[in-house]
C-alpha positions as CSV (number, residue, x, y, z in Angstrom):
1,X,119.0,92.9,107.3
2,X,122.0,92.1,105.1
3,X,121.7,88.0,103.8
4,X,118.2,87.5,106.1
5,X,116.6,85.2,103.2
6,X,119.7,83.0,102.8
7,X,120.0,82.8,106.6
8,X,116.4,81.2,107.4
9,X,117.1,79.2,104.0
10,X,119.7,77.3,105.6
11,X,118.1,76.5,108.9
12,X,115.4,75.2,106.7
13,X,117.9,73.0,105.1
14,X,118.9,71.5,108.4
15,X,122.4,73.5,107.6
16,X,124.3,76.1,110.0
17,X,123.8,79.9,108.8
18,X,126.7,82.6,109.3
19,X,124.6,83.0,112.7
20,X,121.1,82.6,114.1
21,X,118.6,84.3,112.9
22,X,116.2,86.3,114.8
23,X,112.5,86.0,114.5
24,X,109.5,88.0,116.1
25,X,106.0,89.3,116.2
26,X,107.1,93.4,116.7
27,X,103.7,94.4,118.7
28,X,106.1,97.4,120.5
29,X,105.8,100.9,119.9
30,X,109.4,102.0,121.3
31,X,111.1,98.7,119.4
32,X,109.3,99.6,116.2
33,X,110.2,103.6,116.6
34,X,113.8,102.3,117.3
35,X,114.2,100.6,114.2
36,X,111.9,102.8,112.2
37,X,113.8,105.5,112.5
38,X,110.5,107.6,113.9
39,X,108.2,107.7,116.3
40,X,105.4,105.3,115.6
41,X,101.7,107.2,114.6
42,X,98.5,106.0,112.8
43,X,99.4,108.2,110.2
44,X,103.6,106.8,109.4
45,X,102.7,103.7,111.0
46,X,102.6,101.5,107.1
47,X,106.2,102.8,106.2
48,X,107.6,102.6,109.8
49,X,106.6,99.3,110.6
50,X,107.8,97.6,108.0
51,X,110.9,100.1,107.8
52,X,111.2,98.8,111.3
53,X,111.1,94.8,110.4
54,X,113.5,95.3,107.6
55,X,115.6,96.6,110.1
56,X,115.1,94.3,113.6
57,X,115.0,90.6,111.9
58,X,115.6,88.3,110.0
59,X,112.1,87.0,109.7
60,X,108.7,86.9,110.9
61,X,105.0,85.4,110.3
62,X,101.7,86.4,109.9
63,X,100.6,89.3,110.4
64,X,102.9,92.3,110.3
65,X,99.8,94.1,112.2
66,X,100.1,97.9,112.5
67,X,98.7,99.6,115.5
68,X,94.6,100.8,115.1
69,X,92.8,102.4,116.9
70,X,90.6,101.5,119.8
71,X,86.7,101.2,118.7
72,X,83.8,98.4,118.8
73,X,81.7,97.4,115.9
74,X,80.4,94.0,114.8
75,X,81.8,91.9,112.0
76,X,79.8,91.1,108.8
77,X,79.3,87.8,110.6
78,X,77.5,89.3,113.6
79,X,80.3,89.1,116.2
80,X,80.8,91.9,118.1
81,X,84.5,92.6,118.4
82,X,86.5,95.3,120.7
83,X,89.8,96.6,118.4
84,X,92.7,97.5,120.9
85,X,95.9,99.2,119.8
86,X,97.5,95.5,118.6
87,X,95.2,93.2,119.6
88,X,91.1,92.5,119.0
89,X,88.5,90.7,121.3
90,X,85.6,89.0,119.4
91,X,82.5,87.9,120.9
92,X,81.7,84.1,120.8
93,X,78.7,82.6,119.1
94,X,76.0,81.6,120.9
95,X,74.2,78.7,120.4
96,X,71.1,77.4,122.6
97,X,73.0,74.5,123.4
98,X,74.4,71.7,122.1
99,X,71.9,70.1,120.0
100,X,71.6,73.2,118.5
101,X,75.4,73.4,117.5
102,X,75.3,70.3,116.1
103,X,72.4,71.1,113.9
104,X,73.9,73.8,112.7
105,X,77.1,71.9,111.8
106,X,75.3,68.9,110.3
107,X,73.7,71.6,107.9
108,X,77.0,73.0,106.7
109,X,78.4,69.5,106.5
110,X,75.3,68.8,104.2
111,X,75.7,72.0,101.8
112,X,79.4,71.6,101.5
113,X,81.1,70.9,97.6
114,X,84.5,69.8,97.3
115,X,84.4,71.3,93.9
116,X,86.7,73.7,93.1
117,X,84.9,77.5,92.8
118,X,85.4,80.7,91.3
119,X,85.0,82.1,94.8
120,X,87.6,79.6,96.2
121,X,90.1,80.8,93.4
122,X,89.9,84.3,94.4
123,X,90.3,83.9,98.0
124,X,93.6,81.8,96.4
125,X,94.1,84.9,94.3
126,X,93.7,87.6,97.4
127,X,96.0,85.0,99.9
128,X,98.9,85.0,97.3
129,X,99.2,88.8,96.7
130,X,99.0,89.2,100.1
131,X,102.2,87.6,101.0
132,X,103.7,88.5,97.9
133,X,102.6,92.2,99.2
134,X,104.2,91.2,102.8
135,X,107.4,89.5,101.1
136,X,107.9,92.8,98.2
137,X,107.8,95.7,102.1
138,X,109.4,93.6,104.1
139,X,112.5,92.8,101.3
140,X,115.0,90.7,102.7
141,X,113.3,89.7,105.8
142,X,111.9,86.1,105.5
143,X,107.9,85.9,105.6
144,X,106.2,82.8,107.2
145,X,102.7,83.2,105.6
146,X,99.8,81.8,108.0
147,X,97.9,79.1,105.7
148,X,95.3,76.6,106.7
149,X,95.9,74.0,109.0
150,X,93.7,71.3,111.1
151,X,91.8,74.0,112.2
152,X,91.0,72.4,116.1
153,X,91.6,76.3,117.3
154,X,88.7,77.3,114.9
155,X,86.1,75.0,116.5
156,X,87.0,76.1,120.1
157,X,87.6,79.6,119.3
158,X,83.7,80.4,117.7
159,X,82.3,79.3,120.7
160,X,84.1,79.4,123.6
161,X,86.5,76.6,125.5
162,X,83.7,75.8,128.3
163,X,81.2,75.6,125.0
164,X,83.3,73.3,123.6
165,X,84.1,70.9,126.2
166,X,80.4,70.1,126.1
167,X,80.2,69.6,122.4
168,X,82.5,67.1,123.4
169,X,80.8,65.0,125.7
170,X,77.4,65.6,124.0
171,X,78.2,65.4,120.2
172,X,81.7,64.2,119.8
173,X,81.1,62.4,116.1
174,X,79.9,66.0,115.0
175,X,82.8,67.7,116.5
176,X,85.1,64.9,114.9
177,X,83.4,65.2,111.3
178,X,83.6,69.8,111.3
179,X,87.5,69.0,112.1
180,X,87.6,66.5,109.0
181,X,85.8,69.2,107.2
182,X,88.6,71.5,107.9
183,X,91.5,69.4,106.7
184,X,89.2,68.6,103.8
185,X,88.9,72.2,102.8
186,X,92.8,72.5,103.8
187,X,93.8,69.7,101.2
188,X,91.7,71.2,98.6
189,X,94.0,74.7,99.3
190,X,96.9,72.7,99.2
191,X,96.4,70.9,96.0
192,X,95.4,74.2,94.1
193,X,98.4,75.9,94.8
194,X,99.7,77.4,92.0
195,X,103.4,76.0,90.6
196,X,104.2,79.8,91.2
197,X,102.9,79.6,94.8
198,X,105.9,81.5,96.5
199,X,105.4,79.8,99.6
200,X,108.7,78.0,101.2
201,X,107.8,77.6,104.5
202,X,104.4,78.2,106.0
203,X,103.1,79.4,109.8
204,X,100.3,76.5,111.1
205,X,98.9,77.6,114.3
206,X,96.7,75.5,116.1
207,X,96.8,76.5,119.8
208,X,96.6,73.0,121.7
209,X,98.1,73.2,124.9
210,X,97.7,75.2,128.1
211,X,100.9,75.8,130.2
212,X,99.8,72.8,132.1
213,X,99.8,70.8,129.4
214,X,97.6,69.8,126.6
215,X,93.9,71.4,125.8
216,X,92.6,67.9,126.0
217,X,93.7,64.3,126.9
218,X,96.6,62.8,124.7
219,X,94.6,59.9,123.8
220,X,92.4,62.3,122.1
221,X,95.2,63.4,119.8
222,X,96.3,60.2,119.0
223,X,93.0,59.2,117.9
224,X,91.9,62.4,116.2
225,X,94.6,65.1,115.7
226,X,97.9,63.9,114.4
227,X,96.8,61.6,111.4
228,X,95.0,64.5,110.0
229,X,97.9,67.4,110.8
230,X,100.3,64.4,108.8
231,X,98.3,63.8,106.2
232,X,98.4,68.0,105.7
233,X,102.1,68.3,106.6
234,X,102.3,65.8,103.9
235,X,100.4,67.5,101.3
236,X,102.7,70.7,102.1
237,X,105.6,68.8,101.3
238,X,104.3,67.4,97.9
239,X,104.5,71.2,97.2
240,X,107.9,72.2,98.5
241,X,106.4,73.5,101.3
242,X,108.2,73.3,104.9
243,X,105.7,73.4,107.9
244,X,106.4,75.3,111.0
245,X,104.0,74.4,113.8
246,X,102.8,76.5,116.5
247,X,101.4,76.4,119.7
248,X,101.3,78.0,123.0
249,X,101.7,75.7,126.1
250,X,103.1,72.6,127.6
251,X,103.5,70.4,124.1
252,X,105.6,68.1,126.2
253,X,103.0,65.0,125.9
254,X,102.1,66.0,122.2
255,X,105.7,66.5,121.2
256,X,106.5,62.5,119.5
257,X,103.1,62.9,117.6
258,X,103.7,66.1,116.4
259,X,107.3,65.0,115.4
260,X,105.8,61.8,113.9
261,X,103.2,64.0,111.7
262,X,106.4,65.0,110.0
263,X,106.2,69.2,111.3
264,X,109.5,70.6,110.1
265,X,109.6,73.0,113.0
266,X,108.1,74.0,115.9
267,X,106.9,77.7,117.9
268,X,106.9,79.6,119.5
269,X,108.7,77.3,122.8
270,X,106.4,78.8,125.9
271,X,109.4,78.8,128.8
272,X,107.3,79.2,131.5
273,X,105.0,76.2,130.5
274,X,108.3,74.4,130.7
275,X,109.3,74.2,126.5
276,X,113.3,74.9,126.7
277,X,114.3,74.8,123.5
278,X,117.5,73.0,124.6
279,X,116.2,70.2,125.6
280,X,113.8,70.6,122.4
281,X,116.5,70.3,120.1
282,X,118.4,67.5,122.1
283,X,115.3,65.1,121.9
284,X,114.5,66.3,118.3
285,X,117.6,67.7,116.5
286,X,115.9,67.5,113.0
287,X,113.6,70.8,113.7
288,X,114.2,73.7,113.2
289,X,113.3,76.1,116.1
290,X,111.7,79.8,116.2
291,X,111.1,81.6,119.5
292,X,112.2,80.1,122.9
293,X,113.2,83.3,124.6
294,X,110.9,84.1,127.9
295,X,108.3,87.2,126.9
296,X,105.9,86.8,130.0
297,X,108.8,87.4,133.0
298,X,112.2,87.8,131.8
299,X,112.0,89.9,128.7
300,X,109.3,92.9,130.2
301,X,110.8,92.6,133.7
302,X,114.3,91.0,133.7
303,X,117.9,93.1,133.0
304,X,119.8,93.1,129.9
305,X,122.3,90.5,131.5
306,X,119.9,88.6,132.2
307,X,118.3,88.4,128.9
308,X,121.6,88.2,127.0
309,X,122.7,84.9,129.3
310,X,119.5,83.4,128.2
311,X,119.9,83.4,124.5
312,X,123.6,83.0,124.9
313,X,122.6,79.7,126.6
314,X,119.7,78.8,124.4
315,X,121.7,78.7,121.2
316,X,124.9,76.8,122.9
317,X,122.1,74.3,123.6
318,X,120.1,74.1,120.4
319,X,123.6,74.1,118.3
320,X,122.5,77.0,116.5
321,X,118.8,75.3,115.0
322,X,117.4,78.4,117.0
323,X,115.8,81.3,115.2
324,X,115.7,83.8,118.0
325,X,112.6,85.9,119.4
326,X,110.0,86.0,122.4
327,X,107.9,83.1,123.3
328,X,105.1,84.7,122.0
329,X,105.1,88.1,120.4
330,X,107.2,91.1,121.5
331,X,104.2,93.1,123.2
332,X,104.6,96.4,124.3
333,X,105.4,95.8,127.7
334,X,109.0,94.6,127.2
335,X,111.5,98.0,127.4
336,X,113.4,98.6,124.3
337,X,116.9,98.1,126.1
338,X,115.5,94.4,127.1
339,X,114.5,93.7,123.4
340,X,118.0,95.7,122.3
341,X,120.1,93.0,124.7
342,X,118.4,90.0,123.0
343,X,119.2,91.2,119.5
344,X,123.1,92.2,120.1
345,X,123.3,88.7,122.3
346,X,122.0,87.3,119.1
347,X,124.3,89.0,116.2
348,X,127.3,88.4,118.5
349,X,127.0,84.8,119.0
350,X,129.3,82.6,116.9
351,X,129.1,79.7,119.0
């Protein structure tokens, strides 16, 4: 849309754009048809998509994911995966138990070099004209590029949550040091971004929290998670770089670390696990906000009145610092007059 760039600028900036701007993960066949201009295939789906983004908001992050058909296969690292229309399930990796984990860690701890590599330079290479591909189809639409991060979700997610709350009682100092390794490795990606980067906000997803509240005790966090996430928010900065943060869940006991860590904004606000983004912004006016708009109840099941009164109240709340969308992703089971409500709620606010 019209001025979308210069719109997220300014909520970067901590100033007030013309209005807010919207934001979303479009994983919805009738929304993306709608604003496509066509019925969504396999075979248009490239050009309609982002046809589609161009037309629905005013930005988005990582990945503008087309639709794919469903099959099962493994990945070149042995996982089995199963592909769904948007989304993928991947097998976990199975270890004999926790002494064998840990071995395996210690060995990859062993073998790593910080140097610098020709393979590492590619990957930087490949990352870059990806989101410079993204930024070039999606035109005016402001692209929050997923980069590297702390990287707790990445221990957890190869072998399972009940895995990994053993590897915590059984080998905690290995768990501690492959988490170290990761912001290592981040720092190194960090520091050889090129001056020409591109990048002037990035998406740092580290899923942390269930609705209940956070993945594991505060005191862990303190002691292991939000030194590190600061010492990488820092190392965006050096670059230019603002940090938006995201995780699902209750962040409600996490929220003054993360604030401390210096994040510059936060996502995607999980209502139903009790993150209003009005009283968000009233404890921490500073960040800039993406999301906050029910996507579990309200948005697939709730009336248009009902969805406009929601956003109408969120962004009287949040003073504008709001960029607009579902709490999650717009999946496909939220009707297109629902998703239609929130967006003309949105462009007609002037609040």
């Amino acid at each position: 849309m019209k001025n979308s760039l210069e719109r997220v600028r300014a909520m970067l900036r901590g100033e007030r754009p013309d209005r807010a701007p919207l934001y979303d993960l479009l994983r919805n066949d009738a929304v993306l048809s709608h604003f496509g201009g066509e019925k969504l295939t396999y075979d248009n789906a490239r050009d309609v998509v982002f046809r589609a983004y161009a037309s629905a908001v005013d930005a988005t992050r990582p990945v503008v994911r087309l639709p794919e058909r469903e099959r099962t296969g493994v990945r070149p690292n042995g996982r089995e995966f199963r592909q769904y229309r948007w989304t993928a399930w991947v097998a976990h990796v199975e270890y004999a138990d926790s002494d064998a984990w840990a071995a395996a860690k210690r060995k990859e701890l062993d073998a790593y070099d910080p140097a610098w590599s020709a393979e590492n330079e590619k990957a930087m290479r490949d990352h870059l004209e990806f989101v410079a591909d993204h930024q070039r189809r999606l035109g005016e639409v402001f692209f929050f590029p997923a980069t590297c991060s702390v990287g707790l979700m990445e221990v957890y997610l190869e072998v399972g949550l009940e895995r990994f709350s053993y590897l915590l009682a059984d080998c905690p100092d290995t768990v501690d040091a492959v988490i170290e390794l990761n912001v290592v490795q981040t720092l190194s990606w960090i520091e050889h971004l090129p001056e020409d980067h591109g990048h002037e906000a990035v998406f740092c997803g580290d899923d942390i929290a269930f609705k209940t509240g956070p993945l594991l005790a505060p005191a862990w966090f303190k002691k292991h998670y939000f030194s590190r996430l600061a010492r990488v928010c820092a190392a965006y900065h050096r670059k230019g770089i603002k940090v938006l943060f995201h995780s699902d869940g209750n962040l409600w006991p996490l929220l003054d670390g993360l604030v401390e860590a210096n994040i510059d904004g936060l996502n995607p606000l999980e209502i139903l696990a009790g993150m209003d983004p009005v009283e968000v912004h009233r404890r921490y006016p500073h960040l800039f906000l993406a999301g906050g708009i029910d996507v579990s109840r309200l948005l697939p099941l709730g009336k248009p009145q009902e969805i406009k009164d929601a956003v109408r109240r969120a962004l009287d709340g949040t003073g504008g610092r709001l960029m607009v969308g579902s709490s999650t992703e717009l999946h496909d089971g939220v009707p297109l007059e629902n998703y239609l409500a929130l967006r003309e709620a949105t462009l007609e606010h002037r609040g």
